[in-house]
C-alpha positions as CSV (number, residue, x, y, z in Angstrom):
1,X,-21.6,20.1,0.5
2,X,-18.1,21.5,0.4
3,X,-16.7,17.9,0.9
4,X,-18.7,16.8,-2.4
5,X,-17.9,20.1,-4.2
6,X,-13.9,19.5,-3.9
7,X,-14.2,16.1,-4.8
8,X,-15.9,17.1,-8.2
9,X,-13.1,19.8,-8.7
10,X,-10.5,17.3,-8.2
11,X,-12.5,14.8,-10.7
12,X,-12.3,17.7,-13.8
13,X,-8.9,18.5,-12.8
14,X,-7.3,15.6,-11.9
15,X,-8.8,13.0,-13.4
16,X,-6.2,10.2,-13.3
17,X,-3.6,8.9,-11.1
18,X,-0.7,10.4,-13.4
19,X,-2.1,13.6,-12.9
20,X,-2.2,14.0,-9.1
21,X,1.4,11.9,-9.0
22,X,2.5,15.4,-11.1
23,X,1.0,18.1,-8.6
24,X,2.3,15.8,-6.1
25,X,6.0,16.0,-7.3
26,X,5.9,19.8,-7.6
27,X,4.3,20.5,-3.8
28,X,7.4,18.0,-2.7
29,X,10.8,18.4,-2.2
30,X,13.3,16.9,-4.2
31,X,14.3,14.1,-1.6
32,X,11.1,13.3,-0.7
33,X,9.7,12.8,-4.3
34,X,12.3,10.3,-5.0
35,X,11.9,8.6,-1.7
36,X,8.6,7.8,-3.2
37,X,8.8,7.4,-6.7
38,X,12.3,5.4,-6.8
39,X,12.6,1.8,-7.3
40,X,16.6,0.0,-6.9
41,X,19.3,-0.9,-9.0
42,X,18.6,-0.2,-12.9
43,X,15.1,0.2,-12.0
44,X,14.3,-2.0,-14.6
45,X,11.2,-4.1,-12.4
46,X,9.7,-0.7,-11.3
47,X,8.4,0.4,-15.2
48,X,7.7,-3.4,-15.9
49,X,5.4,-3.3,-12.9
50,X,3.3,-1.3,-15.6
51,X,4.1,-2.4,-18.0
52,X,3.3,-6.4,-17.6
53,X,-0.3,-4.7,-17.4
54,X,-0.8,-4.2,-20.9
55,X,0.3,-8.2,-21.6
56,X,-4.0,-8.6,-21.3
57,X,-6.6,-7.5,-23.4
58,X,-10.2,-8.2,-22.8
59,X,-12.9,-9.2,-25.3
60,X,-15.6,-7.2,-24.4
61,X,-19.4,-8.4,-24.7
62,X,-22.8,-6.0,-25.8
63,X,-26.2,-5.8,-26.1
64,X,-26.9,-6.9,-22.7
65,X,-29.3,-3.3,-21.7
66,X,-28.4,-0.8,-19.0
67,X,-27.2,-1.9,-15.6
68,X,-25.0,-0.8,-13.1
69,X,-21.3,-2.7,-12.3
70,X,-21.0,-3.6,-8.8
71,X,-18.0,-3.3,-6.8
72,X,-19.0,-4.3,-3.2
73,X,-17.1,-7.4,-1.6
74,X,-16.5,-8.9,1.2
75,X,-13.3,-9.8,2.7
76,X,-12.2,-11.8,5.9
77,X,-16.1,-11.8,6.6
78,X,-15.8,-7.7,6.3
79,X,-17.9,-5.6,3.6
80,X,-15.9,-3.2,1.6
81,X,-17.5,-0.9,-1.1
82,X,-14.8,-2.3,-4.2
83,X,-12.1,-4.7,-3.4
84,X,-9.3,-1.6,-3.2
85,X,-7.1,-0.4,-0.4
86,X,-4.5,1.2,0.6
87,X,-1.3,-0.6,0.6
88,X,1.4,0.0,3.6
89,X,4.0,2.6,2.5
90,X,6.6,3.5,5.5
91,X,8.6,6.5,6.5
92,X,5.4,8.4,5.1
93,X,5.7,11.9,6.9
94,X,8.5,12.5,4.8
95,X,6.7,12.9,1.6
96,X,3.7,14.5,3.4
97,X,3.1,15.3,7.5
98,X,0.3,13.7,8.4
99,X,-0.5,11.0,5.4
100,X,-1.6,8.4,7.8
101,X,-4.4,10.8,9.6
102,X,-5.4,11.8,6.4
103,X,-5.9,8.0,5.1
104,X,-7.3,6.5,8.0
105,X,-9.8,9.2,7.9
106,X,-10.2,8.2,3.6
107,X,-10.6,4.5,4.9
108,X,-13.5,5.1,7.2
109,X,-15.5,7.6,4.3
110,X,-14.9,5.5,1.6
111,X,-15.3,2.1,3.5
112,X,-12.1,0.6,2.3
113,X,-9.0,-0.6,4.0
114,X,-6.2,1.3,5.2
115,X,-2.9,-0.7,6.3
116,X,-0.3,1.0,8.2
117,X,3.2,0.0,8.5
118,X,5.5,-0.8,11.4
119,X,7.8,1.9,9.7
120,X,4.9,4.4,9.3
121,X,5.3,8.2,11.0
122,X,2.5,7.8,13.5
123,X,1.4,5.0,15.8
124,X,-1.7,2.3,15.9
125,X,-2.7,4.5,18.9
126,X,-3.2,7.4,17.1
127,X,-4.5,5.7,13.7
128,X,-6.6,3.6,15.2
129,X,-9.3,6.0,16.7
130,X,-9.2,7.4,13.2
131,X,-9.1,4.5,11.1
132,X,-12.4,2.6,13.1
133,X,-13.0,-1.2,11.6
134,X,-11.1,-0.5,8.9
135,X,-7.4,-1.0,9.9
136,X,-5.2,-3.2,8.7
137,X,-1.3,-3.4,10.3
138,X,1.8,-4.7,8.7
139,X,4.4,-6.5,10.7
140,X,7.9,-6.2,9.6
141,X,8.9,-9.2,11.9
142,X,11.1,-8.4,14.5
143,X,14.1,-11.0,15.5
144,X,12.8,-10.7,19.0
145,X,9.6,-12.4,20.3
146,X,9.3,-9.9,23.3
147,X,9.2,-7.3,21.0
148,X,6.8,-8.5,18.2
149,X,4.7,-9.9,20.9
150,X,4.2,-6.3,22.2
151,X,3.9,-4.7,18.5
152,X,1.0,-7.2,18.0
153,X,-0.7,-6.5,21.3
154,X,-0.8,-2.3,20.9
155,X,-1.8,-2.9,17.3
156,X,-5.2,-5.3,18.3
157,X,-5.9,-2.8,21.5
158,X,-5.3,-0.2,19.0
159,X,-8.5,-2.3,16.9
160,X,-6.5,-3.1,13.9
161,X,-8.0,-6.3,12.8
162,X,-5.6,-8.0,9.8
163,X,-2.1,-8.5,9.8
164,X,0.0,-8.1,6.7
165,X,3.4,-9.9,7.4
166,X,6.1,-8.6,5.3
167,X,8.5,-11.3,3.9
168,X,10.1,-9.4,1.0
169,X,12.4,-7.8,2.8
170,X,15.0,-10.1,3.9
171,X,17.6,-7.2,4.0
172,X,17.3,-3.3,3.1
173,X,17.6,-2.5,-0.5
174,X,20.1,-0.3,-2.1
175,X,17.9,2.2,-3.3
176,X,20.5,4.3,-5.1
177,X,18.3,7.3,-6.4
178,X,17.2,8.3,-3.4
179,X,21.2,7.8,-1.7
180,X,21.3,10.3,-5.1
181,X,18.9,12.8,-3.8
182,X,19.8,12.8,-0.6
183,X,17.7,10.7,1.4
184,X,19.2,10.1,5.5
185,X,17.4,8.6,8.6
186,X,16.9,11.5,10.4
187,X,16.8,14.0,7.2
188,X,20.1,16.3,7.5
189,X,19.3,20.1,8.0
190,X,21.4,20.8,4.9
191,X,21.3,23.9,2.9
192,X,19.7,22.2,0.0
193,X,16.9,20.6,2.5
194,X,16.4,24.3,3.7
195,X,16.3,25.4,0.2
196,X,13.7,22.7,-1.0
197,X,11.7,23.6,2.2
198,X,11.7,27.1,1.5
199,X,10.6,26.6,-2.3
200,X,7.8,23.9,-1.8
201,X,6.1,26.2,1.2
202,X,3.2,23.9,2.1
203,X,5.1,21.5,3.1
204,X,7.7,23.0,5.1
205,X,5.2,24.6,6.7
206,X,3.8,21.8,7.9
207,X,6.5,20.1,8.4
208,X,7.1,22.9,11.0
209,X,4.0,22.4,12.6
210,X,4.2,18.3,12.9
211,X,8.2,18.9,13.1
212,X,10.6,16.2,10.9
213,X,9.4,12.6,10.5
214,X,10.2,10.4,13.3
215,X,9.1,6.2,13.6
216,X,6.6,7.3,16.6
217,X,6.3,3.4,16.9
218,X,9.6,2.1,17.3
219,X,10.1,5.3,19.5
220,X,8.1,3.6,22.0
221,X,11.0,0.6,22.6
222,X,13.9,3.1,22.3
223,X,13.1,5.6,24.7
224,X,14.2,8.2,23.0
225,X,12.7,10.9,19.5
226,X,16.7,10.6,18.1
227,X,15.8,9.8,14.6
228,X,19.3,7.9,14.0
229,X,18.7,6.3,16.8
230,X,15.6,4.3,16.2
231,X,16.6,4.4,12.8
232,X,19.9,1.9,13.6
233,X,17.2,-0.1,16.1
234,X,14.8,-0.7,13.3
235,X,18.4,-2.4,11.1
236,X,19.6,-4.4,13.8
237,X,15.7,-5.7,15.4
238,X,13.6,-5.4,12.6
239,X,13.4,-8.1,9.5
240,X,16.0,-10.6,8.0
241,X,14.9,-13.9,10.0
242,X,11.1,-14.8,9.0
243,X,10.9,-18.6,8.5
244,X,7.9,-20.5,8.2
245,X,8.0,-21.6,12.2
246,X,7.9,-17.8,12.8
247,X,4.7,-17.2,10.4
248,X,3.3,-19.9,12.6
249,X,4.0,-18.7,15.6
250,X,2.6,-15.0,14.7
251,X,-0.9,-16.5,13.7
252,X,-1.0,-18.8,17.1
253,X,-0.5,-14.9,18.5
254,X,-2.8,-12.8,16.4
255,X,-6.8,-12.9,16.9
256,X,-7.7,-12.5,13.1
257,X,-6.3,-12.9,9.8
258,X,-2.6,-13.5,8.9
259,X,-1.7,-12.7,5.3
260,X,1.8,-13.4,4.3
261,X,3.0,-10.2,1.6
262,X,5.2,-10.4,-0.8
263,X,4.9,-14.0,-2.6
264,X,6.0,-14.6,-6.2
265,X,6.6,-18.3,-5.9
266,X,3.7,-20.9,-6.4
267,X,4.7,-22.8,-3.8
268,X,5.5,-20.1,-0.9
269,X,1.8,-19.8,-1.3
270,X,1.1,-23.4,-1.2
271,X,3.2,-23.1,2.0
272,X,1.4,-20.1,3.5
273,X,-1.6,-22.0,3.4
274,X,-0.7,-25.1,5.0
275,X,0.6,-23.3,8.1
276,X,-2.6,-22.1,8.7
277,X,-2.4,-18.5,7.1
278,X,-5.1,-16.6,5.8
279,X,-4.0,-14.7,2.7
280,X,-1.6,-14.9,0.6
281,X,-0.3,-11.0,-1.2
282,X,1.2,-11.2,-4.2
283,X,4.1,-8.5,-4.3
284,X,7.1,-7.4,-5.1
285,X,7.1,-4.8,-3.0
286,X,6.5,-2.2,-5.7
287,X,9.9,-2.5,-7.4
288,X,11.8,-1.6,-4.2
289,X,13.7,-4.6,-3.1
290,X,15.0,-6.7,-6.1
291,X,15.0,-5.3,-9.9
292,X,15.6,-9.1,-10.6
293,X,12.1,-10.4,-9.5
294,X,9.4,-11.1,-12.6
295,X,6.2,-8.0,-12.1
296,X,3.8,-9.1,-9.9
297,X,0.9,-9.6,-12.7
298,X,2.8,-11.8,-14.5
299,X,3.5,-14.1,-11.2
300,X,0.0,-13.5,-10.2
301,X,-2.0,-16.4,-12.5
302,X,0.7,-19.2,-10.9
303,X,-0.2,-18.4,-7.6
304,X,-3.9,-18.0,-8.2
305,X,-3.6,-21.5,-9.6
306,X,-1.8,-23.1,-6.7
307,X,-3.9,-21.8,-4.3
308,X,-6.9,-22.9,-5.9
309,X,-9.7,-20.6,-4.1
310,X,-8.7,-21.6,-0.2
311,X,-7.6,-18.2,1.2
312,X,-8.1,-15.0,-0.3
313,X,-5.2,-13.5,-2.9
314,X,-4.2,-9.8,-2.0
315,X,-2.3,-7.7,-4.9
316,X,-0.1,-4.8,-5.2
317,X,2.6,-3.4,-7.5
318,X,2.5,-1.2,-10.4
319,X,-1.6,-0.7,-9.7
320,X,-2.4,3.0,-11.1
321,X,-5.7,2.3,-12.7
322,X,-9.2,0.9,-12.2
323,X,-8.2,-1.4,-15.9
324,X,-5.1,-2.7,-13.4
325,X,-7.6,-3.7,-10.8
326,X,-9.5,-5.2,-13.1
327,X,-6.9,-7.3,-14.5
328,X,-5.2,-8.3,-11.6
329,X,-9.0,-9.5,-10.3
330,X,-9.4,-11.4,-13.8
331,X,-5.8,-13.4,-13.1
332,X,-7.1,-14.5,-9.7
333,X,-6.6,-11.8,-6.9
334,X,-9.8,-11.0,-4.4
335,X,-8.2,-7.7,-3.5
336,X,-5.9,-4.9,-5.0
337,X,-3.9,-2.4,-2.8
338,X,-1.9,0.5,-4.1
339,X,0.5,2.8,-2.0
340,X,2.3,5.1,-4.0
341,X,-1.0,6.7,-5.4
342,X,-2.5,7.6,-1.9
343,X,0.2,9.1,-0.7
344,X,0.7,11.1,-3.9
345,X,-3.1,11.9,-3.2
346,X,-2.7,13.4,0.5
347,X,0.7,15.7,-1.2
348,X,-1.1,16.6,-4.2
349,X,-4.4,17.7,-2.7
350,X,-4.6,17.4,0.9
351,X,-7.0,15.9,3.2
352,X,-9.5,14.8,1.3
353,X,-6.7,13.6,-2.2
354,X,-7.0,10.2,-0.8
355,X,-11.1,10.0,-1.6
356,X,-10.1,11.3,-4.8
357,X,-7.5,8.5,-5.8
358,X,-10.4,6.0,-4.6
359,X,-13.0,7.7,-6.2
360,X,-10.7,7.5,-9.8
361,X,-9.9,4.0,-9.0
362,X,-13.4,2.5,-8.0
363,X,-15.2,5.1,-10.8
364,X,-12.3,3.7,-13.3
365,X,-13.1,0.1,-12.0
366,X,-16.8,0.2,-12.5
367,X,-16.7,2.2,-16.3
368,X,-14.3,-0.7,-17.4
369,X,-16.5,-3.6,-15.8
370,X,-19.6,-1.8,-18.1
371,X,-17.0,-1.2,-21.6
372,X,-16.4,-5.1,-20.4
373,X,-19.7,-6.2,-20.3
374,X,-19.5,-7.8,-16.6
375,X,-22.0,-6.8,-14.1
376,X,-20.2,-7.9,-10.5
377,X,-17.0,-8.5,-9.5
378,X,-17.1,-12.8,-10.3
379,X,-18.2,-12.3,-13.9
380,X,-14.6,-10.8,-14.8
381,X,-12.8,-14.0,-14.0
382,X,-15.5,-15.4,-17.0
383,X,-14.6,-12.5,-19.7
384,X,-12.8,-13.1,-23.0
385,X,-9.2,-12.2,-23.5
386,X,-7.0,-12.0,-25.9
């Protein structure tokens, strides 16, 4: 009863995305906030992200009676209740302690997916008895096989099921506004970070309690909680060498789907598929890596068409609406993830913002499929556009 009377507070309150991303800014510090919000260089892909959305209108169709949209689908031979989740988003206990708990915990209410990253602030042991059937992982591929070998293994005893392998970050990205803000791996306890503690109290409260963000994962190969440390072991072990033998060889290790994330080219997905991956995710890794790639939408119909219906098409970037879903569905993905909203959930509103964010998403998602005239999720590829 209390769980469904907070949700319907959030709902008049904070009834879209924008508006929890707002509480969320002001209940974060400074550094934090633009950890999360930023993008890199002129920022120029991060607002197209959005705005390629609006490139599609819909045609919609009446007088067909009352019915109901449905969302349910089914994924990898797994039934989710709308084809949402929650993207991987790393170094999360620096926007909020505890995001990951908090999500997994969404996941298994809500029956959607939650992915965590190699980079996330807890570990697949501790997500994993939270998280249940529905955890995903995300590999950033380490240079060494000894190492991703044992990443791999604790993730499937952990009973995360899909792997998400990150291509698009062949090197780390500049990220100038948060160099601006402030942003170091370990946070410095500077008189600024003290003061932006001090004046957003919830979470330096917590923070107290959980104590600064640390890459609990990679801790477990370093032997040690130094921050900078593990920090300079991610740079020189983590990323910069995934070839197509590599993907390979990480399906020939992992018992259940491989989906390669981040592909914008038509024929990096035609290539996915004939080494035997999964999925392809279409990406651009929400604006973070290179302000020179197209939005992710607009690459989206290419790849859909390449593919041509033999492995599942996962989306993310620039996804803040149930509309966005439905448009990136209509242009030929299966599934839509979204990052920055879930975390902005769990610091806006706590434990239970992440149902909220799915609850605007999958509410937004079903309204539009009615305005629409579509009653389940393979009519929208038939609708009328402009």
């Amino acid at each position: 009863m209390v769980y469904k009377k907070q949700l319907e507070r959030f709902a008049n309150r904070y009834p879209r995305i924008s508006d929890v991303a707002e509480k969320a800014k002001r209940r974060m510090p400074h550094v934090a906030w633009e950890y999360l919000d930023s993008g890199t260089g002129d920022e120029t892909l991060l607002q197209q992200n959005r705005s390629a959305f609006s490139n599609l209108s819909f045609i919609p169709r009446f007088c067909q009676g009352a019915f109901n949209a449905e969302t349910t689908t089914q994924l990898f031979g797994r039934t989710y209740s709308a084809p949402i989740g929650m993207a991987p988003v790393g170094l999360t206990g620096l926007m909020w302690p505890k995001v990951e708990q908090y999500l997994a915990s969404t996941a298994q209410r809500m029956n959607i997916p939650f992915c965590l990253s190699t980079v996330a602030t807890e570990t697949p042991e501790t997500i994993g008895k939270l998280v249940g059937d529905k955890g995903w992982f995300q590999l950033y591929p380490p240079k060494d096989g000894e190492l991703r070998d044992s990443l791999l293994q604790r993730a499937k005893e952990a009973g995360f099921h899909t792997l998400i392998v990150t291509a698009d970050v062949p090197m780390a990205s500049r990220r100038e506004r948060s160099k601006k803000a402030g942003l170091a791996v370990p946070p410095k306890i500077t008189p600024k970070l003290i003061w932006d503690g001090l004046t957003h109290p919830v979470w330096g409260i917590q923070t107290l309690k959980r104590g600064l963000p640390r890459l609990r994962t990679i801790e477990h190969y370093t032997n040690t909680t130094d921050m900078k440390f593990t920090s300079g072991f991610v740079g020189n072990r983590l990323g910069g060498t995934l070839d197509w033998d590599y993907c390979a060889e990480v399906k020939e290790s992992w018992d259940g789907p491989v989906v390669l994330k981040g592909v914008l080219h038509p024929d990096d997905a035609k290539k996915a598929v004939s080494v035997g991956l999964d999925g392809v995710y279409v990406s651009n890794h929400g604006g973070r890596q290179f302000d020179g790639a197209l939005p992710a939408i607009t690459a989206l119909p290419a790849i859909a068409d390449a593919v041509k219906g033999q492995v599942p098409i996962l989306f993310d970037s620039g996804v803040r609406t149930g509309l966005d879903v439905m448009k990136a569905l209509y242009l030929g993905a299966d599934f839509v993830l979204a990052g920055r909203p879930f975390v902005c959930g769990v610091a806006a509103l706590g434990n239970y913002g992440g149902d909220h964010v799915a609850n605007i998403l999958i509410d937004d998602l079903k309204n539009n499929m009615v305005q629409l005239g579509v009653k389940n999720l393979e009519a929208i590829r038939g609708a009328s556009v402009y």
